[in-house]
N, C-alpha and C positions, 0 to 999 in steps of 0.2 A: 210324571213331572211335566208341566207348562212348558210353553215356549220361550226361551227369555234371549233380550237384547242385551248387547255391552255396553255397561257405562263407563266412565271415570270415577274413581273414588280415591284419596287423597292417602299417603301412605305417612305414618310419624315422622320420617325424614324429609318431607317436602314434597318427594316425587308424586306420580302416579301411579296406580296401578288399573286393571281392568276387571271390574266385577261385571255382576248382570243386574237386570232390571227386570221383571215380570212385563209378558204383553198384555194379561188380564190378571186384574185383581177381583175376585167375586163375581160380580155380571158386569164388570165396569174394563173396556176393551180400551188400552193406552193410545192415543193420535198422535201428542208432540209434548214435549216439557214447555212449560208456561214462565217456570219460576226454582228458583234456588233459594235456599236459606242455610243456617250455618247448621240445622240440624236433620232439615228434611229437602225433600226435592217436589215439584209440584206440577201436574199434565196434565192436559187436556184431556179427558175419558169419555166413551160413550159406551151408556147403558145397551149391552146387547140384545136387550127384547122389547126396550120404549124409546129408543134411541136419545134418551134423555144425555144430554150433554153436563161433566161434572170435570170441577177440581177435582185429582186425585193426587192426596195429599201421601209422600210414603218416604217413612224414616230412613236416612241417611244407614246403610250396612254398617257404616264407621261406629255408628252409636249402636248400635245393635251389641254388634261384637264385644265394644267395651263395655256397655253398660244396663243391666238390668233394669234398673229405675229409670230411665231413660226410655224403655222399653212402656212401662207401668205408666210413666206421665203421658207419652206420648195417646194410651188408650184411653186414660185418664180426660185429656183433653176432648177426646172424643165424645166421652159418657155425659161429661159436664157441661159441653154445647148442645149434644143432641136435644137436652132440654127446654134449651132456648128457643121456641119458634115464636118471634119477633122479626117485622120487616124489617128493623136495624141491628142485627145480628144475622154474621152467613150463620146457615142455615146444613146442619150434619144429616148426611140422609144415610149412611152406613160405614161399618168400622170393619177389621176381620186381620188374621193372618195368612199368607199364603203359604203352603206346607214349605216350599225352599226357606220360609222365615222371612219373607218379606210384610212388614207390618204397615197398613194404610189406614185414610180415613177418606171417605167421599162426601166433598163440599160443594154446596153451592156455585157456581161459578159465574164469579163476576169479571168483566170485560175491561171495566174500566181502572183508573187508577190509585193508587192511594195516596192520603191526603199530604203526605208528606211529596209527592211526585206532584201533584196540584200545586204544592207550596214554590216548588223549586221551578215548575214554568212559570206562574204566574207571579210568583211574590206573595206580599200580605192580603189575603182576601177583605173585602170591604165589611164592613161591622154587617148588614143584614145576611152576608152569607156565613159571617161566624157566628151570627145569632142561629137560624136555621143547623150550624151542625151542631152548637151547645143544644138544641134540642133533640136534635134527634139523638146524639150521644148520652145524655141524657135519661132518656127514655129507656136505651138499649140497658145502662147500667141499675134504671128500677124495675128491668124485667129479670137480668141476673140476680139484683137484690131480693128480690121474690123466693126465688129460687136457691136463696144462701149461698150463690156463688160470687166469688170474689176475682177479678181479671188480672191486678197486679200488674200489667204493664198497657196502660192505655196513653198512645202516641200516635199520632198523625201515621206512623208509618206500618200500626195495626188497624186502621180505618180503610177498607176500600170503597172508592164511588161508583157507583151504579150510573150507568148511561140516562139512566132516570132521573138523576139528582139525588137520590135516596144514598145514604149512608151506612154501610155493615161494620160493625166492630168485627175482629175477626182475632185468629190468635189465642186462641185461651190452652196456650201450651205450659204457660204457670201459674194459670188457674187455680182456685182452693173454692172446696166446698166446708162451706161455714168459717167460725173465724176462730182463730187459736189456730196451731200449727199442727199439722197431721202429717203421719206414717213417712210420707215422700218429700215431706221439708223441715230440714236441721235447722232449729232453733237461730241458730247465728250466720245467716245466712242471706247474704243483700240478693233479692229477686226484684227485676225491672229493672229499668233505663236510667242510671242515673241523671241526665238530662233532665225527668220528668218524674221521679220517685220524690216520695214523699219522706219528711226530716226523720220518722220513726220507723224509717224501714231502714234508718241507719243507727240509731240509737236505741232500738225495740224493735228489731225485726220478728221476734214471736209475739210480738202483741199488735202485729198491723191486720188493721180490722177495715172494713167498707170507706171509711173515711180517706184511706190511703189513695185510691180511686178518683176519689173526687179532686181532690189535691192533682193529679196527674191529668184529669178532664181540666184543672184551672190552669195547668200548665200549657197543656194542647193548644186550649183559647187563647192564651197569653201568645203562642209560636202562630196561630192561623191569623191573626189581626198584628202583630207586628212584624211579623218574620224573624224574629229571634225568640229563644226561649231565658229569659229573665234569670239570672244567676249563675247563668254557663260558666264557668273559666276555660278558656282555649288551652290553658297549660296544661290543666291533667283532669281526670276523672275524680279522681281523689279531693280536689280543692274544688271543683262543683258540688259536690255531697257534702262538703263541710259549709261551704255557703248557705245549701237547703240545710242546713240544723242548726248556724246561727244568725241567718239574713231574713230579713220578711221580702219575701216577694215587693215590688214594688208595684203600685196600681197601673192597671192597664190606662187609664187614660193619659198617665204621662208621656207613655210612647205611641198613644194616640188620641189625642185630644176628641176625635170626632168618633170614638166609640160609644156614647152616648152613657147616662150616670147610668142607668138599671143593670144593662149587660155588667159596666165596670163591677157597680156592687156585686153582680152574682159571682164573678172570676174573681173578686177581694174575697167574699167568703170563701168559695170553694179552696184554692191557695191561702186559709190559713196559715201559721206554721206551729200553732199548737191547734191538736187535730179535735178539741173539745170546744173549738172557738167555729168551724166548721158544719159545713149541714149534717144534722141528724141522718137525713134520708137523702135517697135520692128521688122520692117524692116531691119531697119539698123543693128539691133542685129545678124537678121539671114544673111545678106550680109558678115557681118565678120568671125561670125563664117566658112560659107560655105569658106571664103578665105582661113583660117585659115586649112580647111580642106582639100584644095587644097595646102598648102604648101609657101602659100603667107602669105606677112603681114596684118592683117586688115584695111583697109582705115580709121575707123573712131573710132577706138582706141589708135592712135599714139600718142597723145597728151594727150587728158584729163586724161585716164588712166596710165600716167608717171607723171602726179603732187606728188609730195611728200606733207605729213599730214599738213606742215605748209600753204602750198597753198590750201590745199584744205577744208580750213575754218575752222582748229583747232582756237580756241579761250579761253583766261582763261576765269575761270569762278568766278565770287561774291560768298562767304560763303551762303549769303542771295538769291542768285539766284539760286545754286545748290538745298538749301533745298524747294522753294519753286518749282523746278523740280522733285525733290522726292514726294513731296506729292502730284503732279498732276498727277502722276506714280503710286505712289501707290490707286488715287483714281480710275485711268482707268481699274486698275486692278482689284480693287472691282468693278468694271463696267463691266468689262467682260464677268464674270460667268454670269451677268444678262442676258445680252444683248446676249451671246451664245444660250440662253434657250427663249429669249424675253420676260422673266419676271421676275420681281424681284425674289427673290429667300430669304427665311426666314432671320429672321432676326439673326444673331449670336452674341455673344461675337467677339471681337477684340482679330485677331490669332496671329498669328508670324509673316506675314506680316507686320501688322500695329507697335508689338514689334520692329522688325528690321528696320521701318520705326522713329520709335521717337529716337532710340538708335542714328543712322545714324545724325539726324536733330541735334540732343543734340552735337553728335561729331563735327558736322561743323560750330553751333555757337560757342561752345567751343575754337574751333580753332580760329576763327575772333576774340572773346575775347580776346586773347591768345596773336591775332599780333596789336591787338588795343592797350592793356598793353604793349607791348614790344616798340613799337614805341611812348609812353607815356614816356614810359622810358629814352628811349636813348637820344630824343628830352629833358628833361630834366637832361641830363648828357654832 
């Protein structure tokens, strides 16, 4: 058995407790942790015989123990990037387990920061350097489309920047290859950022296809040129997901005039919100933009991306159809946290969630009450 260090790892009551950590994973010799996330842990490594320096990316014990699928995504992610060699994708150069069960993956390692950390020093970046990332982002998503993989959660804060100025997609821990729903994701099951997910990965999460993508790339550009992401609610998670399924995005140039018409049109198609009205490809995506960066109009933004909200399948909605939207909203969302970890997760009391879920349902039959008596009324007057 290896050498291993003590870590921290979080125990279901809150505390601590102390596990270990491998000093080498495969030929890849541990330096210093880099990075935390809610499912893995992330350090600096060096290749013991080329001294090549690497992310080594290795699953939280936590998941481990609870969770088999969790286990299977995590490898998963691994097989589904390794494919990608794209300068705007990190870049997998080996996977493995270590016989104590510690499971990693060896990435590319980039120095600099992500684009969400960019956003929060500097604020809104100026329209040429949101053009330049809609491209290369862009690019990265028609090099996965190539390869039938789907990223499912593309956000400023899965981009990192290269000291270069060069852009990596990074993240493909809910990843799918091809489209329809496979073996390691339940049908009903919200996967990505509500912030930036798209309206049918709330109302059709088994039927979210490549399009999904693009919609969360239109988001991105909406968040790197304004500094806010367009439909957020600050109150809950829950009423930002119902806004994405019955709001349209609004155009990027109202919240900034000086984005110029071409980028806009491309962020108007890409943020559809019916995903048929949206680009085919991400071909097509990167054709426009590059026009756009030559000074031209985009070819395949001219139209769909100039429909106004009524055309583009605003619809009223029933008292009784919103509420039962809400609760299918609020159960993906308690489906979430499982299905992040691939495992059920304890069982709790009903939080503020579920409070701001019945408040919401109570006010909208309320109201249908409301215009059912009133139109009782008048009809007998």
């Amino acid at each position: 058995m290896s050498e291993r260090l003590p870590v921290e790892s979080s125990e279901p009551g809150g505390g601590r407790r102390q596990t270990a950590r491998p000093v080498q994973c495969g030929p890849f010799r541990i330096e210093a942790r880099i990075g935390k996330g809610s499912h893995a842990r992330v350090y600096r490594a060096r290749h013991v015989e080329n001294d090549q320096l690497v992310a080594l990316k290795i699953l939280s014990p936590d998941h481990v123990e609870r969770s088999p699928i969790a286990v299977k995504r995590f490898h998963r992610e691994a097989t589904l990037a390794a494919r990608l060699l794209h300068p705007n994708v990190v870049t997998v150069y080996a996977s493995g387990e270590q016989p104590e069960g510690f499971h990693w993956i060896a990435l590319e390692l980039i120095t600099g920061p992500t684009l969400l950390h960019v956003l929060a020093a500097e604020g809104p970046l100026p329209p040429a350097r949101v053009l330049d990332a809609a491209i290369q982002l862009a690019r990265a998503l028609a090099c996965a489309e190539k390869h039938g993989i789907l990223h499912r959660d593309v956000k400023p804060d899965n981009v990192l920047c290269a000291p270069d100025g060069v852009l990596k997609l990074a993240d493909f821990g809910l990843a799918r290859q091809g489209e329809g729903h496979g073996s390691l994701t339940r049908s009903r099951v919200l996967l990505g950022t509500p912030r930036y997910v798209a309206p049918e990965a709330v109302t059709d999460p088994k039927g979210v296809d490549r399009r999904a993508d693009y919609y969360s790339l239109g988001m991105t550009l909406h968040h790197l040129a304004s500094g806010r992401v367009p439909l957020e609610d600050d109150k809950s998670a829950m009423m930002t997901l119902m806004r994405h399924t019955h709001e349209d995005v609004p155009r990027l140039s109202v919240a900034v005039p000086a984005i110029g018409s071409g980028l806009d049109a491309v962020v108007a198609r890409l943020t559809e919100r019916r995903r048929e009205r949206r680009y085919p490809s991400a071909a097509q995506i990167v054709d426009d933009l590059e026009a756009v960066a030559e000074g031209l109009a985009p070819p395949h933004a001219s139209i769909a991306a100039g429909l106004g909200a009524a055309d583009a399948g605003s619809r009223p909605d029933s008292g009784e159809q919103r509420a039962r939207e809400m609760a299918e909203v609020s159960r993906l969302l308690d489906d979430a946290g499982e299905s992040s970890s691939g495992a059920p997760e304890p069982e709790s009391p009903p939080g503020l969630g579920r409070l701001v879920l019945a408040a919401a349902v109570a006010l909208v039959l309320g109201l249908v009450a409301a215009a059912v008596v009133y139109r009782v009324v008048v009809g007998a007057e």
